[in-house]
Structure formats: structure tokens, C-alpha cells
C-alpha positions in Angstrom: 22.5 -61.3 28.4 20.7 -64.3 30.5 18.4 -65.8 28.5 17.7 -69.1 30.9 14.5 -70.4 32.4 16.9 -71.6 35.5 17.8 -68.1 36.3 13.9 -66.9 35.7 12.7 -69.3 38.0 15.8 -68.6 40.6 15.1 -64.6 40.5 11.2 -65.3 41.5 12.3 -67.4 44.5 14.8 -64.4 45.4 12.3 -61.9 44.7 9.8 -64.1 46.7 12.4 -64.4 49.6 13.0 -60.6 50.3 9.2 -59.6 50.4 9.9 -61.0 53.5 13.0 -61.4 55.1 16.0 -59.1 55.2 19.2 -60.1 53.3 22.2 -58.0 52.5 24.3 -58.8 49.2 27.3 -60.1 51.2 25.0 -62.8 52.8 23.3 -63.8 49.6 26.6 -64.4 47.7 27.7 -66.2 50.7 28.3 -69.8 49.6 25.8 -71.3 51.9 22.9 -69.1 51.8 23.9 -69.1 47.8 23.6 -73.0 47.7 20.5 -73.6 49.9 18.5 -71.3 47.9 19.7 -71.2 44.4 21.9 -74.1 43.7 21.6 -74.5 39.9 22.9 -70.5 39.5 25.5 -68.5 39.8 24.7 -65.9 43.0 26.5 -63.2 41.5 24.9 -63.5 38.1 21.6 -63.9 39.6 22.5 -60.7 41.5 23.4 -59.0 38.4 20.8 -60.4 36.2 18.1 -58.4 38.9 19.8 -55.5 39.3 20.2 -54.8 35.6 16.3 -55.6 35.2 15.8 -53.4 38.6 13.7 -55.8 39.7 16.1 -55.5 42.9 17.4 -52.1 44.4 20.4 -52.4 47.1 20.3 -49.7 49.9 22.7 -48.1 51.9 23.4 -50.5 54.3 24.0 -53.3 51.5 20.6 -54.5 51.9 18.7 -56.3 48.8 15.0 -54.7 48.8 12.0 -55.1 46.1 11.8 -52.4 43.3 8.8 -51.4 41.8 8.7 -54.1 39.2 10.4 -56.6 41.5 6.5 -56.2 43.6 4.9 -56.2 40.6 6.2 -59.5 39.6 6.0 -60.9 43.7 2.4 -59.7 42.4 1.6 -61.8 39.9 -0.7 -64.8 41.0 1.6 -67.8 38.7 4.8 -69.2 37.9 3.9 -68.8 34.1 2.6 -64.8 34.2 5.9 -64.1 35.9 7.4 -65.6 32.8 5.6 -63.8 30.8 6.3 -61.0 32.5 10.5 -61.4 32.8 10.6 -62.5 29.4 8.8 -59.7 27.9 10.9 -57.6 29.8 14.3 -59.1 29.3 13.7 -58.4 25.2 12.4 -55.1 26.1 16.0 -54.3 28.1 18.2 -56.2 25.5 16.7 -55.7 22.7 17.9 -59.1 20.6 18.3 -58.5 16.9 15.8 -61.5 16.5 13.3 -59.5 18.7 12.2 -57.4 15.7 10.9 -60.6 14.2 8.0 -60.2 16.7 6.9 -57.8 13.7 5.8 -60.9 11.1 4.2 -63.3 13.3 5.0 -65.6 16.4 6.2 -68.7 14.2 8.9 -66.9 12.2 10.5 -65.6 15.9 10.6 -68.5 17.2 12.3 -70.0 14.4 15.0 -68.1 14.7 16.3 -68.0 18.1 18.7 -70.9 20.0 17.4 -73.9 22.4 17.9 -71.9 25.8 15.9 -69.0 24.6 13.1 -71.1 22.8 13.1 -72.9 26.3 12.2 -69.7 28.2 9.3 -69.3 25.3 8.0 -72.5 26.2 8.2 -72.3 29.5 6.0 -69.0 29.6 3.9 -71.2 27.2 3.5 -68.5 24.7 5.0 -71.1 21.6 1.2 -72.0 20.5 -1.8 -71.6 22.5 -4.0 -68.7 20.9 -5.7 -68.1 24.3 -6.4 -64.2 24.8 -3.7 -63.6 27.5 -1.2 -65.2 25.3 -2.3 -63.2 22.1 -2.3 -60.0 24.0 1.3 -60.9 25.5 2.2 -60.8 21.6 0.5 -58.2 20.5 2.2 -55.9 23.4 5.8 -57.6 22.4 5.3 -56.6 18.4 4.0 -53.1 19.9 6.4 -52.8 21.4 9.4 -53.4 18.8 7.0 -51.4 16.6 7.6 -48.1 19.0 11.2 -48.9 18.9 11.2 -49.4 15.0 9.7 -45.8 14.5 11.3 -44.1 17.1 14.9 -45.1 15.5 13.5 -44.1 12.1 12.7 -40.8 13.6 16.3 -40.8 15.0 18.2 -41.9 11.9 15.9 -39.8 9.7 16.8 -36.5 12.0 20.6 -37.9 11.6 20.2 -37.7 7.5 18.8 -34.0 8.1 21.3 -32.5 10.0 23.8 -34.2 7.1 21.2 -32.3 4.3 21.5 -29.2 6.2 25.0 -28.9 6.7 25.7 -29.9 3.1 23.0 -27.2 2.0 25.1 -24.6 3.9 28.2 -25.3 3.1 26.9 -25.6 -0.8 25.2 -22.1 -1.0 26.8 -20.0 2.3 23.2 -19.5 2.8 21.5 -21.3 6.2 18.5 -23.4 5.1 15.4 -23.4 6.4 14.6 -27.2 8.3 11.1 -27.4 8.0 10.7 -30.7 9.1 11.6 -29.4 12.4 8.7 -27.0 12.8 5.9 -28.8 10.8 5.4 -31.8 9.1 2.6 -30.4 6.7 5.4 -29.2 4.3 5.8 -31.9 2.8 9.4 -32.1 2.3 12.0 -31.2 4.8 14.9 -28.4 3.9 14.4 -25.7 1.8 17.5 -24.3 0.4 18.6 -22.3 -2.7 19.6 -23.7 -6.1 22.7 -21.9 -5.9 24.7 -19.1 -4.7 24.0 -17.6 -8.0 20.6 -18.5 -8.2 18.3 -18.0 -5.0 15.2 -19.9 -6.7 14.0 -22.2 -3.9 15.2 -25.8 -3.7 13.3 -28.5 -2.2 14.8 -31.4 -0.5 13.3 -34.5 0.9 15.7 -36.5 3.1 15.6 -40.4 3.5 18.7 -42.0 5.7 19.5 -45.6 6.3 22.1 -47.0 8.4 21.8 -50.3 6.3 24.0 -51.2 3.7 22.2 -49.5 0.2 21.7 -53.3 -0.8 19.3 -53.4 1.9 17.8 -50.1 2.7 15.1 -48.6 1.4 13.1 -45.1 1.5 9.3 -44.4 1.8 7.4 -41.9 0.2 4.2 -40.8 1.0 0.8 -40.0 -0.9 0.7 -36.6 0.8 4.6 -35.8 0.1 4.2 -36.9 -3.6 1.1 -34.3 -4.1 3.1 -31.6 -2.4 6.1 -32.4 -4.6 4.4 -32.7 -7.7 2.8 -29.0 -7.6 6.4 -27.9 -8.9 8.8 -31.0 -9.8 11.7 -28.7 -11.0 12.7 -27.2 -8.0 12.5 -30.6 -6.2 15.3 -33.3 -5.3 15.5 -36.1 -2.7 18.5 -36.3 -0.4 19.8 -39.9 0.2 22.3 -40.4 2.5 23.9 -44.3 3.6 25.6 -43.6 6.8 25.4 -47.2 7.5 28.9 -48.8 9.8 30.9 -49.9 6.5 30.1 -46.6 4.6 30.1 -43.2 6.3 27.7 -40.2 5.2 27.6 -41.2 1.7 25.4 -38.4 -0.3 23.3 -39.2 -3.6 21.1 -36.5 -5.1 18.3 -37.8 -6.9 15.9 -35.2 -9.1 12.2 -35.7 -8.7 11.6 -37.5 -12.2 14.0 -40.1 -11.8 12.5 -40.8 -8.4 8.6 -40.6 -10.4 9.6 -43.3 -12.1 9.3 -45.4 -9.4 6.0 -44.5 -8.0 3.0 -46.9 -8.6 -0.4 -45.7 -10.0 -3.9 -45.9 -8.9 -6.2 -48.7 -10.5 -10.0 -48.7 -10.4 -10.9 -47.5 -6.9 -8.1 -48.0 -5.5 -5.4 -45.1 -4.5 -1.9 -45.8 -3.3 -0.8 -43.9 0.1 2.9 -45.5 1.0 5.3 -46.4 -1.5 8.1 -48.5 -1.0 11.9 -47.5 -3.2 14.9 -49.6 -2.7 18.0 -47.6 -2.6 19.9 -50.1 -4.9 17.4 -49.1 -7.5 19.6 -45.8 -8.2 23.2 -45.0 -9.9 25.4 -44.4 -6.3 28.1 -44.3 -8.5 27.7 -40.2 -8.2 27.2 -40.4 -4.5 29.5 -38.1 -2.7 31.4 -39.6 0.4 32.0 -37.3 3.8 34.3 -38.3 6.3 
């Protein structure tokens, strides 16, 4: 991962250079074209560093032409909204840990990253005016990681699902029904059986983390608690850590010891969204899969 205002600045004058002339990769990693255009960088990292962005494509004949974003930048009318532009894209590509931080707020991201990125920051000079173009190019950033936030919750939640269902199966030897799949309105997400004894419904929310439990957390929603509390006996929340240290560990928790945790309303005020550690609950029980 390039994170380097010298290599920004080096990719324009490339991406500048092939709007108009013809160059094959073989010529531009040549040491003399290499040096007389882009002297401060490594050719063959530059090279890389474009083709991984595809802000370059490389033909048939092993000629370097403009992409689609590689015009769109040549497009852009300054130095600083190509910047903008490669930066934003760069953390869209890579995806940093410290990109998330784009979430709480402009000061506490750029707190936490090194000199050579904070240097691309400033370059862009994104670091502290509040003009509109600036605010909009963080808004878009935290949008952005916002997307990518849900969509992996969506993912790791579907992961902790497939776990519920196969553990409802093998349980009762009856196939569950996984109505999170075909409607949301539900309010819960497998329905199973108590028992192979006893076909009585069971009701099972799912909540997955990949954290570690000392970190993760589940939410629970005002429209999940209504549906769950029309009948709290035949109701039980799945939790599953299938974080790197600790594979598709399993804790059943029963509806009351879950109410316990949920807040009240107050005046005029309703809650929607609750917020539950995991740590809060005995994993002692949990059951581990391999």
C-alpha cells in the first residue's frame, strides 16, 4: 500500500503524459524515460501503484492507455481535487483499519495515522478548512466506510445464521425455517422446534461478531423487542463469537436474561436501538465448534 504524496503527484504527471503521447511499459520502466519523468519514484511501483487503482489499463501491444478513472482524474481542473480524488480512492481500495475512524469525526482520524499518510491529508488540504468541497469530501469518505460497516454486518450476521441453522438441524433432525432470508418483518430470524420431543415453535434471534466477546456487542431493535415480547417463552437469542482466536463459539441466551438489559422509556421519550455487550453474559456455557 502507497500512501505517499510523491507517488500521487508522480501518477498525475504519468496520467497527464499518456492523454497524449504513446508509451509502452517497457519504455516507461526504461531507466532514462523513468528518470527524466519521475525521478523521486520507483517506475515499477508507480506502474503498479496505477494499475492496482486502474487508473492505467495496458493493451495488447504493451501499451500504457487512460482508464476510465485515469480520464476522470486527467479531468479534474487542480493539483489538490486530484488529491482529493486518489486519496479518497486509495482508502476506498485498501481499506486501512484507521479508515473506519472517518466514522467519529475528521480530528480523531487524523490523529491516528503515520507522517507519510497525514502528509497526503495535508497535501489534499482536507486537515482543517470547513469549506463545502472539503466537508463534502468527508462526508462521502465516512459514507462510504458506513456502506462498508453495514454491508460486513450483513455478511457476518448471515455467517452467524447459517451457524444457528445448522445447529437447529442437527439439534432437532428437523430443517428450520430461516426467515430472515425471506422477510425481515418477522422479527427474529430461525424458527425451529423446542425439541425432537416437543414440536412447540422456538424462536431464535441471531447476533454474530467476529471480535473478541470483550469487544463485541449485539443490537436489538424496538420493533424485534415488540415481536419478541408477544410470547417470551418460546423465545432465545443465538450468539455466536466466530472471531480469529475463537472459532464458532455458541451461547444460548433466554429472552428474560436478555430483558434485563433493555432500557425503558421516560417521559416522551421511546427507545428504538439498544446497545448489549457480549461480555455482559456467563460464556462459560458457550458451546465451541470446530
Amino acid at each position: 500500500m502507497i500512501y505517499s504524496v510523491g507517488y500521487l503527484y508522480s501518477s498525475q504527471e504519468l496520467l497527464s503524459y499518456i492523454k497524449t503521447n504513446a508509451i509502452t511499459v517497457d519504455d516507461f520502466l526504461s531507466q532514462i524515460m523513468s528518470y527524466s519523468m519521475f525521478h523521486s519514484t520507483d517506475s515499477s511501483k508507480l506502474l503498479r501503484l496505477c494499475q492496482d487503482m486502474r487508473w492505467i489499463e495496458i493493451n495488447e501491444s504493451g501499451e500504457i492507455i487512460l482508464s476510465n478513472t485515469g480520464n476522470i482524474i486527467n479531468s479534474l481542473s487542480s493539483e489538490i481535487e486530484k488529491l482529493r480524488y486518489q486519496l479518497k480512492s486509495l482508502i476506498l481500495y485498501f481499506q486501512p483499519p484507521w479508515a473506519r475512524i472517518a466514522l467519529h469525526g475528521r480530528t480523531e482520524l487524523l490523529k491516528t495515522i503515520s507522517e507519510p499518510i497525514l502528509q497526503c491529508f495535508e497535501e489534499a488540504k482536507v486537515t482543517e478548512s470547513y469549506d463545502e468541497e472539503v466537508l463534502s469530501w468527508w462526508d462521502e469518505l465516512a459514507r462510504q466506510q458506513r456502506r462498508i460497516a453495514q454491508d460486513d454486518r450483513i455478511s457476518i450476521g448471515r455467517v452467524g445464521e447459517r451457524l444457528s441453522y445448522n445447529f437447529e438441524y442437527g439439534r432437532t433432525g428437523r430443517i428450520p425455517k430461516w426467515l430472515s432470508v425471506e422477510s425481515n418483518s418477522y422479527g427474529f430470524d430461525i424458527l425451529s422446534i423446542q425439541s425432537k420431543e416437543n414440536e412447540g415453535n422456538l424462536r431464535i434471534e441471531v447476533k454474530a461478531s467476529k471480535m473478541d466477546i470483550s469487544e463485541s456487542q449485539l443490537y436489538f431493535t424496538r420493533n424485534e423487542y415488540e415481536k419478541a415480547s408477544v410470547n417470551t417463552t418460546n423465545y432465545i437469542f443465538h450468539l455466536w463469537s466466530i472471531s480469529e482466536t475463537v472459532k464458532n463459539r455458541l451461547l444460548i441466551v433466554p429472552f428474560d436474561e436478555m430483558h434485563n438489559h433493555f432500557p425503558s422509556d421516560c417521559g416522551n421519550g421511546e427507545w428504538q436501538l439498544v446497545k448489549i455487550p457480549f461480555s455482559v453474559f456467563n460464556w462459560d456455557s458457550a458451546v465451541s465448534f470446530a
